[in-house]
Steps between C-alpha positions, in 0.01 A plus 500: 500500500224438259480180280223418270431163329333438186352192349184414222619590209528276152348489181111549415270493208343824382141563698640261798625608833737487721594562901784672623645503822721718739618403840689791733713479794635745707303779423443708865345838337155482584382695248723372227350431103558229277448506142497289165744607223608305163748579243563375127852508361603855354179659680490698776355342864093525528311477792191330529357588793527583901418385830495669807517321875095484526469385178440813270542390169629772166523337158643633186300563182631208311374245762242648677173268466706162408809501792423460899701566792419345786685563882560279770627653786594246720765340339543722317407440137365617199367350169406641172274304335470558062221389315456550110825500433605600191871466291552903604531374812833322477748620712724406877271600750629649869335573822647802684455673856599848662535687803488865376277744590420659136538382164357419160341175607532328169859633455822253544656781655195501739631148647811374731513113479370288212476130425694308269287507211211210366465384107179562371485387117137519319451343166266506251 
């Protein structure tokens, strides 16, 4: 059983930044992925970008440039760090992981367990 925690999230001015954080736990694949998603009501689910177990990092076009993902493996964690954030980028933020073999890596279908979902609000 796989169970992810999220925390960082809150409320930001336009052009600040902001760190989030995903902790995992019982995760015994060791070749398994975690990813970044977030979602805005009556849109579909977007990823963000991907991380592999050594730390291979795939962004999407939207955030490429401006969002990090970082990997620690001993705990282990993950963090996605935002700078320049902008009002676009309102939405709950999630941290996923999977097991599976194959896969569209920035698809939800991609992904088994997710986290419970972080706030991120940015005004301007």
């Amino acid at each position: 059983q796989v169970q992810l925690v999220e925390s960082g999230g809150g409320s930001v001015q336009a052009g600040g930044s902001l760190t989030l954080s995903c902790v995992a736990s019982g995760i015994l694949s060791s070749a398994y992925r975690m990813a970044w998603f977030r979602q805005v009501p009556g849109e579909k689910r977007e990823g963000l970008g991907a991380i592999d177990s050594v730390g291979n990092e795939r962004y999407a076009k939207s955030v490429k440039g401006r969002f990090t993902i970082l990997r620690d493996n001993t705990r282990p964690s993950m963090s996605l760090k935002m700078n320049n954030l902008q009002p676009e980028d309102t939405a709950m933020y999630y941290c996923a992981a999977t097991d599976r073999a194959s896969g569209t890596l920035l698809s939800p279908e991609f992904y088994n367990d997710w986290g419970q979902g972080t706030q991120v609000t940015v005004s301007s």
